[in-house]
Each structure stands twice: as structure tokens, then as C-alpha cells.
N, C-alpha and C positions, 0 to 999 in steps of 0.2 A: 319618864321614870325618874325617881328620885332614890339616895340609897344615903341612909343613916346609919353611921356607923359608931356607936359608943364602947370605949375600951374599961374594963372590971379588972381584977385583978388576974383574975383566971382565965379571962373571957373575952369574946368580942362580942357585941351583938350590931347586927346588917338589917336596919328596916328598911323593908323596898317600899314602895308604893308605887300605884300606876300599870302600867302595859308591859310583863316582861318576855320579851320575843327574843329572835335573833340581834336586831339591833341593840338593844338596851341590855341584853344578859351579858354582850362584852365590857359594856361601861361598868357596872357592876363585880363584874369576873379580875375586872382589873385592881379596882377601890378594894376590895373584900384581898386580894391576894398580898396587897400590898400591907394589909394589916398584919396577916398571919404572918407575912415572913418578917414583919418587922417585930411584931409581941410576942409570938410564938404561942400564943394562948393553948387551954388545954380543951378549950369551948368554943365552937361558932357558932351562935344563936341567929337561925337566920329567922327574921319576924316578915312572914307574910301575911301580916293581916290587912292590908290597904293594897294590895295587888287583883286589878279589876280584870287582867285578861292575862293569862300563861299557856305556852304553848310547849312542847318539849325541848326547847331551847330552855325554859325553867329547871326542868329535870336535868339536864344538862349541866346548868350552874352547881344544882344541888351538888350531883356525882365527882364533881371536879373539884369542888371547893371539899367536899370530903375527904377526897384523892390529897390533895394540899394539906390539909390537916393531919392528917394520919403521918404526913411526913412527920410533924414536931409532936405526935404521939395525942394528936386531939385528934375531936368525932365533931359531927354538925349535927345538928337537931334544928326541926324548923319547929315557931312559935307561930298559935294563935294562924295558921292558914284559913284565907278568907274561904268561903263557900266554894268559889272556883276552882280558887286554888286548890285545895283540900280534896277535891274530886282528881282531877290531874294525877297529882302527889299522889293518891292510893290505886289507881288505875295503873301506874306503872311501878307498883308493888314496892312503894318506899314509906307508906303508913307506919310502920315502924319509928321513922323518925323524927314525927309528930311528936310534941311533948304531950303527957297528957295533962288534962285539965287541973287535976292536983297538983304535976309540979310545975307548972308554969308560973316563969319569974316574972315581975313588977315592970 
């Protein structure tokens, strides 16, 4: 698992790519917290769209890195979830924060 992380003004955005399970969601859970408590952004953009396998260890990151954010008064939205992902993600009733195809940023 790889995890790209680009900072905006307002924003972070976390491209994952790869396998993210129990192993990889900590590597992850670490890189992504580190941003927020250093930018404090009002956005985390998490981009799933090159994540070939998630498990609720996924969900897991989501709910937490939200939890984190809401500290400095931000929300998470995941970008562009791959097919798998995107199944997962609605199954455990978090479709909502899917961006939708309209406002999905560059």
C-alpha cells in the first residue's frame, strides 16, 4: 500500500493505492494524522480509486480520520472509490461521503 498525500490550502488530499487491511490502514492512519494535526485543514480528501482490496479495517480509517478532523472543525469525503471499494464504503452505511460525480475535484 502506498499513501499520497498533497496539501491545498484548505485541504489535504490521501491517495491510497493497493491492499488496505489491518496492516496497511496503520501506516496510513499514521501519515494522514500527521497532516491534520500539523495543517489543520478544513478537508480530507481521501482518493480511493486505486485500492484493489478493503476490508473494515478501511472503514475503520475512514471513521477515525473523521473523528480527527472534526477535532479542527473539518469533515472527510472519500474521492472517486474504486469498484470494491465503493461496495464496502456503502455496505457499512457511509455512501454519504462519496463525493459525487459533479463535485469531484482534479
Amino acid at each position: 500500500m502506498t499513501v499520497e498525500i498533497t496539501i491545498g490550502e484548505d485541504f489535504i488530499t490521501a491517495a491510497l493505492s493497493g491492499e488496505l487491511d489491518h496492516h496497511t490502514a496503520a501506516k496510513a492512519r499514521e501519515l494522514i494524522d500527521a497532516r491534520l494535526e500539523r495543517y489543520t485543514p478544513k478537508l480530507c480528501i481521501m482518493d480511493f480509486s486505486h485500492i484493489s482490496f478493503m476490508d473494515s479495517s478501511g472503514i475503520g480509517l475512514i471513521l477515525g480520520r473523521q473523528r480527527a478532523a472534526e477535532l479542527y472543525g473539518g469533515k472527510v469525503v472519500i474521492k472517486n472509490p474504486s469498484r470494491y471499494a465503493e461496495k464496502i464504503i456503502k455496505l457499512a452505511g457511509l455512501g454519504s461521503m462519496i463525493l459525487p460525480e459533479k463535485l469531484k475535484m482534479q
